[in-house]
Chimera marker file (.cmm) of the C-alpha trace (Angstrom):
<marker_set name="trace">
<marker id="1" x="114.139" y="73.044" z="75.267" r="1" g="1" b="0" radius="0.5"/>
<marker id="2" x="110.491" y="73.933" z="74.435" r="1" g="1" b="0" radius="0.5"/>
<marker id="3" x="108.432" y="76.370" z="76.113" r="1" g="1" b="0" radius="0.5"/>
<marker id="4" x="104.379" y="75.327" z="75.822" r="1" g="1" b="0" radius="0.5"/>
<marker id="5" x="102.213" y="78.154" z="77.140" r="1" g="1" b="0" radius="0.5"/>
<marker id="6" x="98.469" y="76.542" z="77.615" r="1" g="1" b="0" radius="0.5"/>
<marker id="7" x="95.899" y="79.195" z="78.380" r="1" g="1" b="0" radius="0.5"/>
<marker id="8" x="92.911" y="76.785" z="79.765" r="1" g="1" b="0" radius="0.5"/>
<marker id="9" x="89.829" y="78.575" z="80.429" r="1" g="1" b="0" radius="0.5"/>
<marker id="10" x="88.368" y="77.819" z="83.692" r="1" g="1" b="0" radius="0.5"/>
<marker id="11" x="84.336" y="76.620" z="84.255" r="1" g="1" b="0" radius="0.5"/>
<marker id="12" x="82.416" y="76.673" z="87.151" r="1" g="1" b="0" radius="0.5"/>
<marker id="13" x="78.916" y="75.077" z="86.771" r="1" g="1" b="0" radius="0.5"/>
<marker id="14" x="76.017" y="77.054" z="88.143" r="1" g="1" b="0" radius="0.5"/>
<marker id="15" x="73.179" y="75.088" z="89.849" r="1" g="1" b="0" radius="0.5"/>
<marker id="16" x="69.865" y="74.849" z="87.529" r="1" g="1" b="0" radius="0.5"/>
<marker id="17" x="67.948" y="72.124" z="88.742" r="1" g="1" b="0" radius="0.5"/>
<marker id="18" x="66.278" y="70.881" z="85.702" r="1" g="1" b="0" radius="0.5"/>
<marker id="19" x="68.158" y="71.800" z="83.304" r="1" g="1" b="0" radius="0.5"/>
<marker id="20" x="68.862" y="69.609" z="79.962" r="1" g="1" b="0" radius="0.5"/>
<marker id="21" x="72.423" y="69.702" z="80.061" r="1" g="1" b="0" radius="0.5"/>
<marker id="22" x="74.907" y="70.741" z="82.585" r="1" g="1" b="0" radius="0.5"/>
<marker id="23" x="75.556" y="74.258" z="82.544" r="1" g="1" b="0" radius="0.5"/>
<marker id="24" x="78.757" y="76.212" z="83.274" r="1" g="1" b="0" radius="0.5"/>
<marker id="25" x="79.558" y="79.933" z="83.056" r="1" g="1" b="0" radius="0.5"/>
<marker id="26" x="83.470" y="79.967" z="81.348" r="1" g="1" b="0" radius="0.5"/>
<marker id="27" x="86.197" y="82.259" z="82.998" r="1" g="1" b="0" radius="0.5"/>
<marker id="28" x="84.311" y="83.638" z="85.903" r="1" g="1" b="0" radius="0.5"/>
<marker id="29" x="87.143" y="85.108" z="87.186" r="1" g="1" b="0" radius="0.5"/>
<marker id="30" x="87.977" y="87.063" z="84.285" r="1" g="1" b="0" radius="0.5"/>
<marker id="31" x="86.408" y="90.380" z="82.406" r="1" g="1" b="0" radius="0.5"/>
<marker id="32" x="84.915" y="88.978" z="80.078" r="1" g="1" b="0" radius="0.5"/>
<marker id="33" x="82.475" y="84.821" z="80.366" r="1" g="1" b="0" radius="0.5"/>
<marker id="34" x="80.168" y="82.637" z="78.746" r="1" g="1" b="0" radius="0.5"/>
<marker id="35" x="77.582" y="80.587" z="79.692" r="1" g="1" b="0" radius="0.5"/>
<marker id="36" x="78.040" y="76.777" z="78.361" r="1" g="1" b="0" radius="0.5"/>
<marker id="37" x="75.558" y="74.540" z="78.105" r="1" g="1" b="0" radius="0.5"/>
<marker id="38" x="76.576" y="71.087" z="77.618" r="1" g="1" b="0" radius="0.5"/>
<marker id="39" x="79.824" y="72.317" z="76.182" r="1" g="1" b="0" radius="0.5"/>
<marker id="40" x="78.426" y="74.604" z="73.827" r="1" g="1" b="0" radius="0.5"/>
<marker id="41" x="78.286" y="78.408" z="74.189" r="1" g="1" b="0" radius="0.5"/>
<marker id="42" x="74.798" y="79.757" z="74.479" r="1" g="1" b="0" radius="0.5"/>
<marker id="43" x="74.650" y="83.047" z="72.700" r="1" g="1" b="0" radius="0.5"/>
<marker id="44" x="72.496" y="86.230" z="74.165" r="1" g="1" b="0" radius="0.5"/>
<marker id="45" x="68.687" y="87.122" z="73.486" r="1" g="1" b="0" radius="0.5"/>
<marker id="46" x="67.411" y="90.444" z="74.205" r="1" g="1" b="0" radius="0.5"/>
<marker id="47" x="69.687" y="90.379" z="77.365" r="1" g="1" b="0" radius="0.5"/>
<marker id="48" x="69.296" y="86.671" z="78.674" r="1" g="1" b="0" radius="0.5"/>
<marker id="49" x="70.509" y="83.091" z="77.853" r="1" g="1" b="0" radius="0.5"/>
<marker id="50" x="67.313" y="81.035" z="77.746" r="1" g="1" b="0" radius="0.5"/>
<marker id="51" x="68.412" y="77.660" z="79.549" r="1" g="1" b="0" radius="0.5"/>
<marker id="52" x="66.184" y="74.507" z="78.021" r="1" g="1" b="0" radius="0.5"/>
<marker id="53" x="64.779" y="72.638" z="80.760" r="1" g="1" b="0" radius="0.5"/>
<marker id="54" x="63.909" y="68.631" z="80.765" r="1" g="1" b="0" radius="0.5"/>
<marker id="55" x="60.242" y="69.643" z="81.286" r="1" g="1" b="0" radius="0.5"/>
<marker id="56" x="59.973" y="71.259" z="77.968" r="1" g="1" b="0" radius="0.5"/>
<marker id="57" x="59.793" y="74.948" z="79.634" r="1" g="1" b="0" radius="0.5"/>
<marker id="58" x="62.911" y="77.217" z="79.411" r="1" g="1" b="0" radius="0.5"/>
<marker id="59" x="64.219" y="78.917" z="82.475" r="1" g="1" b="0" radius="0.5"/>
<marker id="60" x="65.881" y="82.762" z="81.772" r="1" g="1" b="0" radius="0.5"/>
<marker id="61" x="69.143" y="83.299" z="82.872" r="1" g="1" b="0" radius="0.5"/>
<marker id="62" x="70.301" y="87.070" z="83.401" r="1" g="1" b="0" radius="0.5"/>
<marker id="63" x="73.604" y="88.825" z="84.402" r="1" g="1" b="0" radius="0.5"/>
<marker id="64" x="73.164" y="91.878" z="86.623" r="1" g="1" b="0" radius="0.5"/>
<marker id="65" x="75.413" y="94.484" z="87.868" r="1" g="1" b="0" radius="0.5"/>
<marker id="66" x="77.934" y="97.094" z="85.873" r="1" g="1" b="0" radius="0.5"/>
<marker id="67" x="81.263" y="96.363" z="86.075" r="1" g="1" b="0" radius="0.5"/>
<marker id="68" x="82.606" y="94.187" z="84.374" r="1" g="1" b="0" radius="0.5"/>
<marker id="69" x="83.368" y="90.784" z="85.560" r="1" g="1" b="0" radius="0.5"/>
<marker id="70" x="81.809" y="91.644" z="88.351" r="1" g="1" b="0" radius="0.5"/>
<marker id="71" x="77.911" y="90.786" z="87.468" r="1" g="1" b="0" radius="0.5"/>
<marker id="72" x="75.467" y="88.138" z="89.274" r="1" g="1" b="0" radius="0.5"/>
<marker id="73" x="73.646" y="85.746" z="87.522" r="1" g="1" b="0" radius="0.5"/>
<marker id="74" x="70.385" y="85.607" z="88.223" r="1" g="1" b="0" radius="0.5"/>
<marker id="75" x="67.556" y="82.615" z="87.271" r="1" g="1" b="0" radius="0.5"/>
<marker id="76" x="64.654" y="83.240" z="86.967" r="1" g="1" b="0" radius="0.5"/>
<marker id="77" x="64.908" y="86.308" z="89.095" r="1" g="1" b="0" radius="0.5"/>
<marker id="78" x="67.072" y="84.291" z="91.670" r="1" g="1" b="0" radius="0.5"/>
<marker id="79" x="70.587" y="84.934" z="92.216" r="1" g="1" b="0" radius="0.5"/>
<marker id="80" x="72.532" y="81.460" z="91.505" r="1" g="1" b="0" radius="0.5"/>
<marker id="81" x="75.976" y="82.907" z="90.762" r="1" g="1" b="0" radius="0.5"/>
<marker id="82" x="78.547" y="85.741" z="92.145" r="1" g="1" b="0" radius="0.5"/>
<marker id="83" x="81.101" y="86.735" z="89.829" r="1" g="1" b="0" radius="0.5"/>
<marker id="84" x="83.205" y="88.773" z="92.615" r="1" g="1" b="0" radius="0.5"/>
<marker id="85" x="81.505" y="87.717" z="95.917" r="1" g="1" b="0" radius="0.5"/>
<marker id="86" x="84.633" y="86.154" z="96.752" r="1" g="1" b="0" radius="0.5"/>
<marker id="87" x="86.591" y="89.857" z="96.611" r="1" g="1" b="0" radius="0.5"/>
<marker id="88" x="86.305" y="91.860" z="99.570" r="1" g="1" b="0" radius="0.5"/>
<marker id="89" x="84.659" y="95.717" z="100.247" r="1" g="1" b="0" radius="0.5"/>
<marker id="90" x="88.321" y="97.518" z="100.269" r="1" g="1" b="0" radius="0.5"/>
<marker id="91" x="89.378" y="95.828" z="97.401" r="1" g="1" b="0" radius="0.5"/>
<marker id="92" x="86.121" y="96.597" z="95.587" r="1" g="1" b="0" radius="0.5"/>
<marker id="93" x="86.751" y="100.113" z="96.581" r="1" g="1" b="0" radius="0.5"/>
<marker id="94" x="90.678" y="100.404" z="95.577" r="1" g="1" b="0" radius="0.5"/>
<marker id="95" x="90.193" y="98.885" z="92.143" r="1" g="1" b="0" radius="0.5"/>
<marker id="96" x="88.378" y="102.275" z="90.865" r="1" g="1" b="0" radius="0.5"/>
<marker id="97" x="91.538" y="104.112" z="91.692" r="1" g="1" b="0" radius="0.5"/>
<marker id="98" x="92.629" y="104.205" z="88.366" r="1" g="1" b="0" radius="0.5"/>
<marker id="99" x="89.628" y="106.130" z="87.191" r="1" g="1" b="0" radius="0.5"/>
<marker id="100" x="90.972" y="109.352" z="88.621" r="1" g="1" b="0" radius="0.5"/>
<marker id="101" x="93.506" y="109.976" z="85.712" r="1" g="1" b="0" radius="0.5"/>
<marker id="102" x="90.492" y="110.813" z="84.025" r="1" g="1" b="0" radius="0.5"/>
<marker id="103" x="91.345" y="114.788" z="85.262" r="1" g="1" b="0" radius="0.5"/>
<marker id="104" x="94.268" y="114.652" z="83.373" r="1" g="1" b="0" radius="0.5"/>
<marker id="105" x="92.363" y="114.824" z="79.549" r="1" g="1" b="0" radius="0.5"/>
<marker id="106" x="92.532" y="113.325" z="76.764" r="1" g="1" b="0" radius="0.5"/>
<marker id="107" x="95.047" y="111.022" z="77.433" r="1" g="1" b="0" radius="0.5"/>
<marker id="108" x="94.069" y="110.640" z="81.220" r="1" g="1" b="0" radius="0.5"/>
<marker id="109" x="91.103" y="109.300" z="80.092" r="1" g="1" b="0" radius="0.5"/>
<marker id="110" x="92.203" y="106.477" z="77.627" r="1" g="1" b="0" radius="0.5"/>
<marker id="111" x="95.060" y="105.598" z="80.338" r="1" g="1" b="0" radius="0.5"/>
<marker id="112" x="92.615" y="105.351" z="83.118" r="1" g="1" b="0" radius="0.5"/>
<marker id="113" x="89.875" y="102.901" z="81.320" r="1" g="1" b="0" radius="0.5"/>
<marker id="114" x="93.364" y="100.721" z="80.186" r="1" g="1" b="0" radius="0.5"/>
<marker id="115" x="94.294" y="100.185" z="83.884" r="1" g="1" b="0" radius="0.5"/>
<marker id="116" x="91.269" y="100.123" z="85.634" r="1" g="1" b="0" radius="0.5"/>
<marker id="117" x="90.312" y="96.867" z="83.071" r="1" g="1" b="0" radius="0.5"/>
<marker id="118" x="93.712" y="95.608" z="83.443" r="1" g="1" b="0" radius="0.5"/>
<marker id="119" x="93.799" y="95.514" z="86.835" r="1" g="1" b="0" radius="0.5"/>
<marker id="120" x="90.215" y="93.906" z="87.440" r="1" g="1" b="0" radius="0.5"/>
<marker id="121" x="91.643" y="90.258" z="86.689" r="1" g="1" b="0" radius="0.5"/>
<marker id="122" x="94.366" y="90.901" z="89.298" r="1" g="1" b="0" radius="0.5"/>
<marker id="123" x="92.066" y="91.932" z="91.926" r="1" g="1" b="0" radius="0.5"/>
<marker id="124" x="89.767" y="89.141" z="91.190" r="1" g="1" b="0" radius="0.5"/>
<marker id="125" x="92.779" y="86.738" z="91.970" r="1" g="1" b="0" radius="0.5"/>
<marker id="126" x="92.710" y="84.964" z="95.144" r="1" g="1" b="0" radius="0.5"/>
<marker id="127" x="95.557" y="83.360" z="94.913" r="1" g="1" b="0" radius="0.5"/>
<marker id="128" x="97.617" y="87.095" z="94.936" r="1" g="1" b="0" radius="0.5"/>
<marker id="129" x="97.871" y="87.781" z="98.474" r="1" g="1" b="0" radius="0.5"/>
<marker id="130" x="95.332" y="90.504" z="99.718" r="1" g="1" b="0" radius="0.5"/>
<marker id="131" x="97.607" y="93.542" z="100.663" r="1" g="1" b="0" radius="0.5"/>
<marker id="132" x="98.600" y="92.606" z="96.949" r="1" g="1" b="0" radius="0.5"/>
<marker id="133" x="95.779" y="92.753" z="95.208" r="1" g="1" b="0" radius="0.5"/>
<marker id="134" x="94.696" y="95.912" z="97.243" r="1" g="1" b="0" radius="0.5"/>
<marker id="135" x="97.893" y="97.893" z="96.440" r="1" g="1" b="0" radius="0.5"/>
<marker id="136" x="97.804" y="96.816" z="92.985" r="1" g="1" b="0" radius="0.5"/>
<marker id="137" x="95.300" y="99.836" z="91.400" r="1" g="1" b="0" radius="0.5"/>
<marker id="138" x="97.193" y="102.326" z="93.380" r="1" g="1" b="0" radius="0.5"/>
<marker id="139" x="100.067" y="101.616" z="91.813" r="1" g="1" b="0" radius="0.5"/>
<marker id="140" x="98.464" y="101.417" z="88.479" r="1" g="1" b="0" radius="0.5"/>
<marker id="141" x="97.293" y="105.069" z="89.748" r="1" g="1" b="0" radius="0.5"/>
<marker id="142" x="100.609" y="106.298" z="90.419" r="1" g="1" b="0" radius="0.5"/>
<marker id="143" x="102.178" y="104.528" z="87.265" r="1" g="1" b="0" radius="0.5"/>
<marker id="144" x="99.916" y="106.008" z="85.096" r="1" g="1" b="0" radius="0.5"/>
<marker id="145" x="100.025" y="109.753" z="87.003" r="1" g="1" b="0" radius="0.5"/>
<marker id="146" x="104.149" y="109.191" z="86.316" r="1" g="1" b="0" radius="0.5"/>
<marker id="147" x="103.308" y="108.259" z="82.806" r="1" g="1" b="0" radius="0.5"/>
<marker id="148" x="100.612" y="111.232" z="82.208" r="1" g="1" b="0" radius="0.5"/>
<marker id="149" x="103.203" y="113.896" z="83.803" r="1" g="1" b="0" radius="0.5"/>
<marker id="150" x="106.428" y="112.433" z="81.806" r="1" g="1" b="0" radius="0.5"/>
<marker id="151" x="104.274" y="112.852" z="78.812" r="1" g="1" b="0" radius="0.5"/>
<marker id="152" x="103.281" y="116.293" z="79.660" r="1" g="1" b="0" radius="0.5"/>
<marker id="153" x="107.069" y="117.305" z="80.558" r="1" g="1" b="0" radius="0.5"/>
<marker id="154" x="108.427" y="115.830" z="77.133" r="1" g="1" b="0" radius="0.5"/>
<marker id="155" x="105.914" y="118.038" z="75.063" r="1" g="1" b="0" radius="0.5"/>
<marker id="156" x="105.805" y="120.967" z="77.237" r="1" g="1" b="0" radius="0.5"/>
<marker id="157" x="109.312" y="121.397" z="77.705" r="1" g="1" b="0" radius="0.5"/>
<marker id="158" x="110.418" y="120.943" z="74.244" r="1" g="1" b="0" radius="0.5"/>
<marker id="159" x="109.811" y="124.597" z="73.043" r="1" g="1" b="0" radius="0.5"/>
<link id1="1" id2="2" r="1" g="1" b="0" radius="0.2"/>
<link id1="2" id2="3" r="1" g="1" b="0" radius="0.2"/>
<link id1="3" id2="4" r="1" g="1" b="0" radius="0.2"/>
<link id1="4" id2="5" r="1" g="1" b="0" radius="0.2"/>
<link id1="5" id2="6" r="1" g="1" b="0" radius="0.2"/>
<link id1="6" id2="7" r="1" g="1" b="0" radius="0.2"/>
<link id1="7" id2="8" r="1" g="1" b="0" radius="0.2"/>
<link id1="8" id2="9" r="1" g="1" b="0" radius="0.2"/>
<link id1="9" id2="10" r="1" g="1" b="0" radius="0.2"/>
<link id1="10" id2="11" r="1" g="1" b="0" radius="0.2"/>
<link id1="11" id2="12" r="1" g="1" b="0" radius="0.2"/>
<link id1="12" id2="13" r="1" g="1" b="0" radius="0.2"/>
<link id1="13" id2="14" r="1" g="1" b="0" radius="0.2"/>
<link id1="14" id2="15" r="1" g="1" b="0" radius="0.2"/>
<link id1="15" id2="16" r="1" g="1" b="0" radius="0.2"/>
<link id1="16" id2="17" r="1" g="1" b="0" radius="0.2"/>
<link id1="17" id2="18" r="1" g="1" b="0" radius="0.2"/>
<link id1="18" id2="19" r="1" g="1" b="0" radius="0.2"/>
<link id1="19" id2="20" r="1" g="1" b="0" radius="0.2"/>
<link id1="20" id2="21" r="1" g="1" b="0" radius="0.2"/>
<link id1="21" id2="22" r="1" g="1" b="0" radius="0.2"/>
<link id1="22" id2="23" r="1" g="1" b="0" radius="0.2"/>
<link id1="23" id2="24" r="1" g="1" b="0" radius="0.2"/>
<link id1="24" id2="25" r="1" g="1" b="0" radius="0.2"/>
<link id1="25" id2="26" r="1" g="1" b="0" radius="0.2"/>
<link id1="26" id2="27" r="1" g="1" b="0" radius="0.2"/>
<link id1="27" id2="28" r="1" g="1" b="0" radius="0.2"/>
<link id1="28" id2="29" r="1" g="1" b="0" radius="0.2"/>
<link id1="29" id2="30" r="1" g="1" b="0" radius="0.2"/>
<link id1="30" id2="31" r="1" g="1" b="0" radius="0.2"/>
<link id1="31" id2="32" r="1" g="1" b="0" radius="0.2"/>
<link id1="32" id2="33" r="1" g="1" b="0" radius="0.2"/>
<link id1="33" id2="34" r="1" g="1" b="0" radius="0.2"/>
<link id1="34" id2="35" r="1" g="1" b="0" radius="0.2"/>
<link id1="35" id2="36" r="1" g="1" b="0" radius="0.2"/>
<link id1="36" id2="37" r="1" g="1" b="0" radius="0.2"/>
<link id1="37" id2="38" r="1" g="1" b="0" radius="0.2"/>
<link id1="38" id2="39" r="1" g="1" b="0" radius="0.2"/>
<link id1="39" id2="40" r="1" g="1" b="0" radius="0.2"/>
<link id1="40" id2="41" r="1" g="1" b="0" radius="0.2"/>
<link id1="41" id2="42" r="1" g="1" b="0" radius="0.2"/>
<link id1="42" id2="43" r="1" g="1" b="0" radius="0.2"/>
<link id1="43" id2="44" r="1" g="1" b="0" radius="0.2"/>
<link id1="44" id2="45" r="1" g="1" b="0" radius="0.2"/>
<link id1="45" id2="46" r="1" g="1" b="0" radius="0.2"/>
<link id1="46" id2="47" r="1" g="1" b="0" radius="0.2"/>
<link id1="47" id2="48" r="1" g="1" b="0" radius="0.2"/>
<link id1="48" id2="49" r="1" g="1" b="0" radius="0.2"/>
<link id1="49" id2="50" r="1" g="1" b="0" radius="0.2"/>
<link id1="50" id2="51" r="1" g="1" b="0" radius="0.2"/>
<link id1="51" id2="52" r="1" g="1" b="0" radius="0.2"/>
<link id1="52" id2="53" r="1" g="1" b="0" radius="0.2"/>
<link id1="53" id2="54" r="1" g="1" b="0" radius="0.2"/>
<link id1="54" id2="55" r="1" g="1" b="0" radius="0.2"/>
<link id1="55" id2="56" r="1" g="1" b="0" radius="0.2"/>
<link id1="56" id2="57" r="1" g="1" b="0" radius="0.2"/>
<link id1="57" id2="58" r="1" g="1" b="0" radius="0.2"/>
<link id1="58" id2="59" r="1" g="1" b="0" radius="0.2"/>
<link id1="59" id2="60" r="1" g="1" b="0" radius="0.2"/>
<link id1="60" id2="61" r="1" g="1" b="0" radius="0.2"/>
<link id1="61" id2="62" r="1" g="1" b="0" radius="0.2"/>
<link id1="62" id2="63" r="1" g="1" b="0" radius="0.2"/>
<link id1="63" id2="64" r="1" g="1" b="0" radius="0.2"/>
<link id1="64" id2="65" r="1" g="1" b="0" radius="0.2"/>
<link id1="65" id2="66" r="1" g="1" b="0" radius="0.2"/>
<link id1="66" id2="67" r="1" g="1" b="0" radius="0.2"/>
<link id1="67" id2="68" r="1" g="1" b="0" radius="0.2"/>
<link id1="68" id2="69" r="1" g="1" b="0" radius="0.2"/>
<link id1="69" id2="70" r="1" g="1" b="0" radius="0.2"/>
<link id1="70" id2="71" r="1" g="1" b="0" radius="0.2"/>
<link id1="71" id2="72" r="1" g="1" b="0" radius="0.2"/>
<link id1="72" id2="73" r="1" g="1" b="0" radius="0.2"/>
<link id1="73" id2="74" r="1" g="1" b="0" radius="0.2"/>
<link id1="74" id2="75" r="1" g="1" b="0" radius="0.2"/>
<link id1="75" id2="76" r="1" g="1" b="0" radius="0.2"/>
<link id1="76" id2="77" r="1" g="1" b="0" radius="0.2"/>
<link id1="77" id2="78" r="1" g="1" b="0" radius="0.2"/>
<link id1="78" id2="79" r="1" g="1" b="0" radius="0.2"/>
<link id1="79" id2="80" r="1" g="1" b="0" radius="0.2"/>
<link id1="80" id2="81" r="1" g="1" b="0" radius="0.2"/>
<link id1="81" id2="82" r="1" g="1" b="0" radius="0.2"/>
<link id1="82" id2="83" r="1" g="1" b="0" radius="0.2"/>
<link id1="83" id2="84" r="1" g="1" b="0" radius="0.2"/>
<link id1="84" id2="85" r="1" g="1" b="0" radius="0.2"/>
<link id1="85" id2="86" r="1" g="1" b="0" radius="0.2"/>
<link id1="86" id2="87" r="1" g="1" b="0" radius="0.2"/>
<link id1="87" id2="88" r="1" g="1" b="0" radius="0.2"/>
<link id1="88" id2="89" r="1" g="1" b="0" radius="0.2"/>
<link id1="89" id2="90" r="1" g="1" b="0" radius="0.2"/>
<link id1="90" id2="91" r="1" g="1" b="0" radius="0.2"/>
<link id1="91" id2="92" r="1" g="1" b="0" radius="0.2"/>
<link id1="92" id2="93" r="1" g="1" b="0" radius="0.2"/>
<link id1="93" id2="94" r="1" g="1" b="0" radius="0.2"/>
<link id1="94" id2="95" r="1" g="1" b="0" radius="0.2"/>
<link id1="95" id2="96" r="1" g="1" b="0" radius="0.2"/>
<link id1="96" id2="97" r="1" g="1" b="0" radius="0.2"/>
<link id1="97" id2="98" r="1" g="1" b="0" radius="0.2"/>
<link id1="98" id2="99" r="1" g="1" b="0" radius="0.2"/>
<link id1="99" id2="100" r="1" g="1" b="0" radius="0.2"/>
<link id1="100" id2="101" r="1" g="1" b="0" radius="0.2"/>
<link id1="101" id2="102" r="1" g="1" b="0" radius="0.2"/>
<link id1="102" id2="103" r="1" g="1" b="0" radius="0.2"/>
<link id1="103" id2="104" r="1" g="1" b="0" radius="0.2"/>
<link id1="104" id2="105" r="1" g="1" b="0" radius="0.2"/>
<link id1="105" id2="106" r="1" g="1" b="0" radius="0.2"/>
<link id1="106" id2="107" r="1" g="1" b="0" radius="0.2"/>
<link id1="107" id2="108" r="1" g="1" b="0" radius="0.2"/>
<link id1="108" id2="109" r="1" g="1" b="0" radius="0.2"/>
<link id1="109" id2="110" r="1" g="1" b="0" radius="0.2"/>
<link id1="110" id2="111" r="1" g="1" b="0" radius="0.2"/>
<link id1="111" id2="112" r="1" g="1" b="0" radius="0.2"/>
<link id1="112" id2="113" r="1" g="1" b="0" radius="0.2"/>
<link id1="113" id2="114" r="1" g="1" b="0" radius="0.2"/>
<link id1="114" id2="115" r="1" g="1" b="0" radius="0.2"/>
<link id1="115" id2="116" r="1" g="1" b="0" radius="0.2"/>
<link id1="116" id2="117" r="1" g="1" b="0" radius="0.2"/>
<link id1="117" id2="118" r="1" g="1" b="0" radius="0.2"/>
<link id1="118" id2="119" r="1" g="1" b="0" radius="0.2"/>
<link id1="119" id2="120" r="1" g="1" b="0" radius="0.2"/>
<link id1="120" id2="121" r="1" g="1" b="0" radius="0.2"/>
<link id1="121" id2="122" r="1" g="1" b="0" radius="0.2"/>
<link id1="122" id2="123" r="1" g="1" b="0" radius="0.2"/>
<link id1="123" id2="124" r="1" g="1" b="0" radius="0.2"/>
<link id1="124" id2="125" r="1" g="1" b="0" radius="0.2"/>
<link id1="125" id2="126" r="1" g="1" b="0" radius="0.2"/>
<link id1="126" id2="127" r="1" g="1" b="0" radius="0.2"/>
<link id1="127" id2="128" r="1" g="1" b="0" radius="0.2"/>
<link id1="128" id2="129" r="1" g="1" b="0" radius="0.2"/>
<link id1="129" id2="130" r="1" g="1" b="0" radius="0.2"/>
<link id1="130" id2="131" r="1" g="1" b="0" radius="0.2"/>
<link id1="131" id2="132" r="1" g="1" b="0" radius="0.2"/>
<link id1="132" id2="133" r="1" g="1" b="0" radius="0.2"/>
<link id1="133" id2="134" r="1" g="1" b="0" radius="0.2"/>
<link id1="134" id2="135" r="1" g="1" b="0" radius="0.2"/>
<link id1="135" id2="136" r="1" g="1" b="0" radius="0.2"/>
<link id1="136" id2="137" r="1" g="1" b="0" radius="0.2"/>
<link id1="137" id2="138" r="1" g="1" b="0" radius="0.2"/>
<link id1="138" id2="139" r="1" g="1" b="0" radius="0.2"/>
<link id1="139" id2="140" r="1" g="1" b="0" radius="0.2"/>
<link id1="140" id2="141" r="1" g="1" b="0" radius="0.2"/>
<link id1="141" id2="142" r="1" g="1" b="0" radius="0.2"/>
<link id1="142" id2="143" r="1" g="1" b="0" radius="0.2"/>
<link id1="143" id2="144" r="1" g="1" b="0" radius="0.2"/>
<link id1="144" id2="145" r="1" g="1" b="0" radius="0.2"/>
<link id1="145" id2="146" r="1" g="1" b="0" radius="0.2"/>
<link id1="146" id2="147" r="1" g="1" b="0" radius="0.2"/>
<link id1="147" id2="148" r="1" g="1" b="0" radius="0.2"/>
<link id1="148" id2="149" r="1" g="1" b="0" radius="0.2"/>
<link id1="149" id2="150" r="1" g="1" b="0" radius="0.2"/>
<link id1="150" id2="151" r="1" g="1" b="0" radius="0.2"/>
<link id1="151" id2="152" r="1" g="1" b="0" radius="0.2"/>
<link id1="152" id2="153" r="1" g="1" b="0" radius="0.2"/>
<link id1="153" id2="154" r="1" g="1" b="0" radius="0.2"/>
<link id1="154" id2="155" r="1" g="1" b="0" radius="0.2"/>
<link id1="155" id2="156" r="1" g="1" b="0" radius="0.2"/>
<link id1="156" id2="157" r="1" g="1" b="0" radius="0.2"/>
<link id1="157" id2="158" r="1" g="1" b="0" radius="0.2"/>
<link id1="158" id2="159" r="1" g="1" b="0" radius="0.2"/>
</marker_set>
């Protein structure tokens, strides 16, 4: 018996009338995308991916927002593209809960960025259940609060 693990990336083509070639941003529902234009990855200038029209002009495409995964693309100063409209306010708001280790320094800190960004993909999931998706940075929390205080126990209490 062979196992065969295929990781496809998944596209979803954003609307840019006049464009050259189609264009598609590449794992939208991850952390980290591309933009593809006919199948090839546009790379970054100063901030924007300039899009070659069929009229000889270029439009300017830009991502906006801070977390990531979670940007808009905008064209031309209009927004064509939502990274995470499809997640809801609460579990917007629940997905930061991992950032509170951050009281427990150094290593609260390091432990808090690792599951806050490993838990964005999850939340982004529709296909997890809601109450799933919602619970699942507060028990990355409470994992990594059991991790931080077993850590602090083990070099505290060895004296």
């Amino acid at each position: 018996m062979t196992l065969v693990i295929s990781h496809v990336m998944e596209t979803d083509a954003l609307n840019i009338p006049g464009a050259r070639k189609p264009v598609e941003v590449q794992n939208p529902r991850g952390i980290f995308y591309k933009i593809r234009m006919g199948g090839d990855v546009l790379k970054r200038q100063r901030g924007t991916w300039i899009i070659p029209l069929r009229n000889g002009t270029d439009a300017r495409l830009k991502a906006r927002g801070l977390v990531p995964g979670f940007q808009a693309l905008y064209l031309d100063g209009e927004k064509i593209y939502d990274m995470g409209g499809s997640v809801g306010r609460i579990e917007r708001i629940t997905m930061f809960a991992p950032i509170l280790l951050i009281f427990w320094p150094p290593a609260g800190l390091i432990l808090a960025l690792l599951l806050f960004f490993l838990g964005l993909p999850g939340v982004k999931n529709l296909q997890i259940p809601r109450p799933i998706r919602i619970a699942l940075p507060i028990v990355h929390l409470l994992a990594g609060a059991l991790i931080l205080y077993l850590l602090w126990k083990a070099t505290s209490g060895s004296n």
